[in-house]
N, C-alpha and C positions, 0 to 999 in steps of 0.2 A: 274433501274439505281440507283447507289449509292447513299445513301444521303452525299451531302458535309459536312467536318468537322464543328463542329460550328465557329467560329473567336470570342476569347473572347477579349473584349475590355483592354486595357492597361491605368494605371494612375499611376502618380509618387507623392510623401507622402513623409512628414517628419515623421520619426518615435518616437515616444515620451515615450513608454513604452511598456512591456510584460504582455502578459494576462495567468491566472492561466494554460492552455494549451501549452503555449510558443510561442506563435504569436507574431508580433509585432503589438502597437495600433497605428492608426491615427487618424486623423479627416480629413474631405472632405467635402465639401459641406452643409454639417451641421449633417454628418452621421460618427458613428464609424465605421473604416474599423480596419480588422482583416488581419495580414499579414503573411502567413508560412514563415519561412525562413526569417524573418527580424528582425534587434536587435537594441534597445533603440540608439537613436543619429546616424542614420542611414536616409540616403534619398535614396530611392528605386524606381524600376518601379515595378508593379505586373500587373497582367491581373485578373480581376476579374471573378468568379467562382458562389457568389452567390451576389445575390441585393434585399436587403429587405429594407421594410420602414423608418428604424432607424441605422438599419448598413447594410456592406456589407463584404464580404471575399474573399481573394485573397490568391494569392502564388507568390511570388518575383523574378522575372525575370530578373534584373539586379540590380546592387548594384551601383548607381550613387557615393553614399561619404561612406565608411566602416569605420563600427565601428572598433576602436584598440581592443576592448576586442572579436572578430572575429578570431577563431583559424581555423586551418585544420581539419574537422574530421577526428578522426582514422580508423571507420569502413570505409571498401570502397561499403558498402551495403546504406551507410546514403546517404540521399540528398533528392529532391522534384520531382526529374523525375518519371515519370510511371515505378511502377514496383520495387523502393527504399524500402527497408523496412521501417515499423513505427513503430518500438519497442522503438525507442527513440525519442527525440522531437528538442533538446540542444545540439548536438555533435558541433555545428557552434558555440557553446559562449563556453568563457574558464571557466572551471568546478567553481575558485571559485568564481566567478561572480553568475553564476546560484544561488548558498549557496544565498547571497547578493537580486537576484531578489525574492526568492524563500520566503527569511525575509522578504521582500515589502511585498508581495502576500497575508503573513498571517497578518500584518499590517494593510492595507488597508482592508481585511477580519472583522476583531476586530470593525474595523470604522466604515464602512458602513453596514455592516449586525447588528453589536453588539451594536453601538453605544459606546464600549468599550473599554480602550486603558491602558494596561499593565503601572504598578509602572514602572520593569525596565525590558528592554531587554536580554536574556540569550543569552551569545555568540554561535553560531551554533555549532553545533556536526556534523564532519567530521569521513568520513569512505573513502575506497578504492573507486577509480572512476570507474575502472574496473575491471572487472573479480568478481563482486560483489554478481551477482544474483542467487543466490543459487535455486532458487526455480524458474520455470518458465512451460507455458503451449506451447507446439508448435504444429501449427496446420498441419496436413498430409493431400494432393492432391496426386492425379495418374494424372498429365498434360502432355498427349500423345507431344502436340504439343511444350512443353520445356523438351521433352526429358526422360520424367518418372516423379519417384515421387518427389514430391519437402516438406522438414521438416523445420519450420520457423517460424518466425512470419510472420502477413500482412503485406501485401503493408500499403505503408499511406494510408489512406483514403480509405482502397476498400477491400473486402472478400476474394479476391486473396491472395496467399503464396508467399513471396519473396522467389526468388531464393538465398538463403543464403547458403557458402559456411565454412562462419565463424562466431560466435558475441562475438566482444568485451565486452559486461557484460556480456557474462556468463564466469564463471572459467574455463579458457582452458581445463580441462579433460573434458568438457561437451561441449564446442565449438567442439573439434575433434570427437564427436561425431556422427555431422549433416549426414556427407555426408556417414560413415556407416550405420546409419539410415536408407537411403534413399535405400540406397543396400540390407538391412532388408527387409523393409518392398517390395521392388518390388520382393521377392521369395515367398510371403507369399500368398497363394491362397485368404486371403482375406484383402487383398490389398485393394481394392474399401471400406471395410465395416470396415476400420480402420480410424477414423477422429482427434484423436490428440494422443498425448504425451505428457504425464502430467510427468517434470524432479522433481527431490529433491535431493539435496548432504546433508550431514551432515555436522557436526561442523570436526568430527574426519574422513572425506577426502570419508566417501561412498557416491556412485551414485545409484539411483533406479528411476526406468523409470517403468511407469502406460503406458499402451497400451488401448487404448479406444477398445472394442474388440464388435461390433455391430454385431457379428455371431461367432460362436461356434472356435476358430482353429482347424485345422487337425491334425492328429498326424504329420506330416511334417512341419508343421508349428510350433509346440510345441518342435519339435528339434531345429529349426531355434532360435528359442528364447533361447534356452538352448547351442546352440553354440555359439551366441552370445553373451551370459553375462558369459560364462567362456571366449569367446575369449578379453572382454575391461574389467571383473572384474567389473560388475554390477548388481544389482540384478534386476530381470524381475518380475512386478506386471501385473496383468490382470483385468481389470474394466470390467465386461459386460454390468452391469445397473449403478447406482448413485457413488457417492465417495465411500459409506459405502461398497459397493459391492467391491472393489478390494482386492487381497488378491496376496498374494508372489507365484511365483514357489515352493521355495525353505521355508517350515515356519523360518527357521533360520534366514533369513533376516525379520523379523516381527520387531524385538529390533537393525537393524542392522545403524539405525540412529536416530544419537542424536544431540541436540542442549545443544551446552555448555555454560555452567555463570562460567567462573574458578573461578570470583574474589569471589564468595560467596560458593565455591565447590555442584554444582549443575550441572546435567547433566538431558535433558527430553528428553527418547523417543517417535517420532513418526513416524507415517505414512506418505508415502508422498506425498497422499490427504490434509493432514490436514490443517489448517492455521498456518503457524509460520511464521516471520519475512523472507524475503528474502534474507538482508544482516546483515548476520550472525555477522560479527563485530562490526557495527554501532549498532545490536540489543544488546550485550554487555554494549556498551558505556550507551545505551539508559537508558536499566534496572540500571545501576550504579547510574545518574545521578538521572532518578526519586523517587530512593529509599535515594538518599543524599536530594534531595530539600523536601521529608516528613520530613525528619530528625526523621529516626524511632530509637525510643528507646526500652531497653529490657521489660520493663512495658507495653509496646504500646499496644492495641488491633484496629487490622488494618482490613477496608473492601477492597477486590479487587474485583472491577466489572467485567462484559464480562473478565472474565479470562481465558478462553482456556485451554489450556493444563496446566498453571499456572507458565506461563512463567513469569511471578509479584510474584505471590503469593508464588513460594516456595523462593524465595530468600528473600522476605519480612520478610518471617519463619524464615529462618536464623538471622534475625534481633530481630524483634518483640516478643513479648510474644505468643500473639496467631493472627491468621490470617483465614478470613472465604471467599473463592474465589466463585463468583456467577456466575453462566452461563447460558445458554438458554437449550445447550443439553447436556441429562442426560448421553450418550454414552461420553462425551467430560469430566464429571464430575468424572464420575467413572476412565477413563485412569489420569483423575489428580491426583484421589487420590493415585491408584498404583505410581505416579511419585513421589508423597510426603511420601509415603512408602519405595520405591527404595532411597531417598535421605535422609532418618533417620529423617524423618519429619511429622510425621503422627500425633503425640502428639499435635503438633504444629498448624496443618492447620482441617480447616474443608470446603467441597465443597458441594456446595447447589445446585439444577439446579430450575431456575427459570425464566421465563419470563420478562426480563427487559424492553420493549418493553412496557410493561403494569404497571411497578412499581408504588407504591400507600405510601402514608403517612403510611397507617398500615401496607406495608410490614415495611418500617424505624422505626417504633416502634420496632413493634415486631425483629426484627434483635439488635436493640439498648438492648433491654431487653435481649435479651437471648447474647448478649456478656457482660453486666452488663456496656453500651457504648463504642462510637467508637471513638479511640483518631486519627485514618489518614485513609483517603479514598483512594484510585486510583479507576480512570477512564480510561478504553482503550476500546472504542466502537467500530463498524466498522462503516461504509463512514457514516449510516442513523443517528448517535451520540446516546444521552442519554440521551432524551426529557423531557420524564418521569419521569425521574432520576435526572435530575436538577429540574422541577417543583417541586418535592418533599424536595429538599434538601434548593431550597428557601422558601418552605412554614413552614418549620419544625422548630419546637424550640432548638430540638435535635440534635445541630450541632458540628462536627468535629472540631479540632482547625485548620486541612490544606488540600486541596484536592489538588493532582495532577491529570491533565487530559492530556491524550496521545490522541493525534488525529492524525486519516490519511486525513480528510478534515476539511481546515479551514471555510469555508462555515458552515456545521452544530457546530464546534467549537466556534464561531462566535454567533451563535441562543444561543446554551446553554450557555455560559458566560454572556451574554445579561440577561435572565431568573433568573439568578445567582447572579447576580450587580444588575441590576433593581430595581427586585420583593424581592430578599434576603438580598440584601445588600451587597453582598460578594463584596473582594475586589480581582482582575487580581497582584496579588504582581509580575508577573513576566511572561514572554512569550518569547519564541525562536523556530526555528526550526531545525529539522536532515534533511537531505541531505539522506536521505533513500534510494534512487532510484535517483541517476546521468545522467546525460542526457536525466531524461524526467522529464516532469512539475508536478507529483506527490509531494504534500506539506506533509510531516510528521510534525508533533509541539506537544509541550508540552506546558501545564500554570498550573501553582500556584496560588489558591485560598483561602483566607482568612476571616471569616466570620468578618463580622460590622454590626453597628444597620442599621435595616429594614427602608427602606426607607417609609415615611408618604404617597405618595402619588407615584403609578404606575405609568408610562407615556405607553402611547398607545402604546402595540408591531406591529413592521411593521409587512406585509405578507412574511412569508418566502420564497417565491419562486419570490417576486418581489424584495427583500432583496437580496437573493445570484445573481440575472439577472443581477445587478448592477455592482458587480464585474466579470462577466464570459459572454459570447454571451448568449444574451435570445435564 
């Protein structure tokens, strides 16, 4: 016999804020409840899903009093039903509300993890709401019982592929892609042993699509792929094992995407594994801004951390006297400096590959000395920040007159500012965020740091992980 559905219980909530996810907050009983689908100034019903000691989670089932700032979504893939994609979070709040909660998020971030709180606010940096996402990964099922294959993002909440037929962020040459895709990969004998598509556009309009390829193609199959990308003007990559392993049909498309900085004439090619920024215009504004608030001059000798391809670092060059970009992979070091080669910049930049992760007082020495000191830092770490790397830059004598730091999370942004004001003394002269990723809860921000005298006496750092639980669901 069937087991009956479960019946989840129902409770109705005033809604009082958004959480770094895009949930709406409540309180109940003496518990924070988490609400999908609900937005600040809002009284809802939800049925709740999970119930723990201290909070509980829910998804919103009726809207008792809507919020005005409550639009239409545009996809008709968005919403909370089974089976909705969850590529976004925010298509239900008007986009520049989100900008506005998204400033909250890192705010309250600063406070309560950092104990830190910015001189003054930088007004947000706007890009396109849609058609933004340049860069994205889509997951491929063969689901007999929807009909074939299905190419997409998940469902909310679950390892299943929505049935998408279209996405508003991605740039419509890559949206019409979905459902040829889908026709793709069902002629291809290894259909079953194909599990994503990895997309990348360029700045200058090319498409290259990564085939996750977990068994060998056929020569039928290697047609298919070569009819295909003459028939939409794409070029076809093939992964069999890790990123490093893909490589072009065709080697001509090896250079045949680039990301472009006009305003400082700079062009980087890469792969379309690699890491670059997703929105390509916002990344523009980005690079402009944090190279105006170092205020780099031609005398300047600049450090750029976690530099990557040297998406900082070459345009820095174009500024700066000289410029030294640090990275973890040596493969990531060597393509930067062909890029500062390609851009008449070699004189200019030097790239190190190094272990940031591990950074020490005497690598900061030794870096300090061999550029005879460093007049601007940047920092652009990924999610786990730059621990290390603020420890040393509060413990050191040898300090910059300004760091900017580029974060994709204000949680670890948060830890290291802390470490930085505290223990260093550094002053937060200024803090804002980009709007990087529109209708979902992803915080991109920048801050400006300023060194002052070192504080006499530590105060005890909180635990970091009971630190960021404060602002996000433990």
């Amino acid at each position: 016999m069937a087991r009956a559905p479960k019946v989840l219980e129902k409770f109705t909530v005033d809604i009082e804020s958004l959480d770094q996810d895009g949930r709406g907050v409540a309180h109940r009983e003496g518990k924070v409840v988490f609400v999908e689908g609900a937005l600040p100034g809002e009284t809802v019903t939800y049925e709740r899903f999970r119930n723990k000691n201290s909070y509980e989670c829910g998804r919103a089932v009726s809207i008792e009093k809507e919020s005005s700032l409550r639009v239409k979504p545009a996809c008709k893939h968005f919403g909370l039903e089974p089976g909705c994609c969850g590529g976004c979070a925010m298509q239900h709040l008007d986009p520049n509300a989100q900008v506005a909660i998204k400033q909250r998020v890192l705010l309250d971030a600063l406070w309560h993890i950092g104990k830190v709180k910015p001189e003054m606010i930088l007004p947000p940096i706007f890009g396109p709401f849609w058609g933004y996402r340049h860069r994205a990964r889509l997951t491929v099922r063969d689901v007999e019982k929807k009909g074939g294959v299905l190419v997409g993002f998940h469902e909310r909440s679950s390892s299943y592929v929505a049935d998408m037929t279209e996405c508003k962020i991605l740039p419509r040459a890559v949206s019409d892609l979905l459902i040829p895709l889908r026709r793709l990969v069902e002629s291809l004998s290894i259909r079953q042993r194909l599990p994503q598509i990895e997309v990348a556009m360029g700045g200058n309009g090319a498409i290259a699509l990564v085939f996750r390829v977990l068994e060998e193609p056929t020569e039928a199959d290697m047609n298919a792929f070569e009819a295909f990308s003459l028939e939409h003007g794409v070029s076809v990559w093939l992964q069999p094992k890790g990123p490093d392993s893909c490589y072009p049909m065709h080697p001509s498309d090896l250079t045949a995407l680039k990301l472009e900085l006009p305003e400082f004439g700079v062009h980087i090619s890469f792969k379309p594994t690699d890491f670059t920024q997703v929105n390509h215009r916002l990344n523009e504004t980005m690079v402009s801004r944090a190279i105006n608030l170092l205020d780099v001059k031609p005398e300047h000798r600049v450090a750029d951390f976690f530099c990557g391809l040297g998406n900082f670092t070459l345009p820095l060059a174009v500024r700066a006297k000289t410029v030294v970009g640090i990275e973890g992979s040596e493969q990531l070091v060597e393509r930067a400096r062909a890029g500062a080669a390609d851009n008449g910049l070699a004189q200019k930049t030097q790239f190190v590959a190094r272990n940031l992760f591990t950074w020490s007082t005497t690598d900061w020495d030794a870096l300090w000395e061999q550029l005879g000191g460093i007049d601007r830092v940047l920092i652009d770490p990924p999610r786990e920040g730059a621990l290390e790397l603020a420890r040393t830059l509060a413990a050191t004598d040898k300090r910059p007159p300004r760091i900017v730091y580029v974060s994709c999370n204000p949680a670890t942004l948060a830890r290291d500012c802390a470490i930085l004001h505290h223990e260093g003394g550094w002053h937060i002269r200024a803090a804002g965020v980009m709007n990087m990723f529109p209708h979902t809860a992803h915080v991109e921000s920048m801050a400006v740091l300023e060194p002052g005298p070192k504080p006499e006496r530590v105060p005890e750092p909180e635990q970091p992980d009971e630190a960021i639980a404060q602002v996000s669901e433990p």
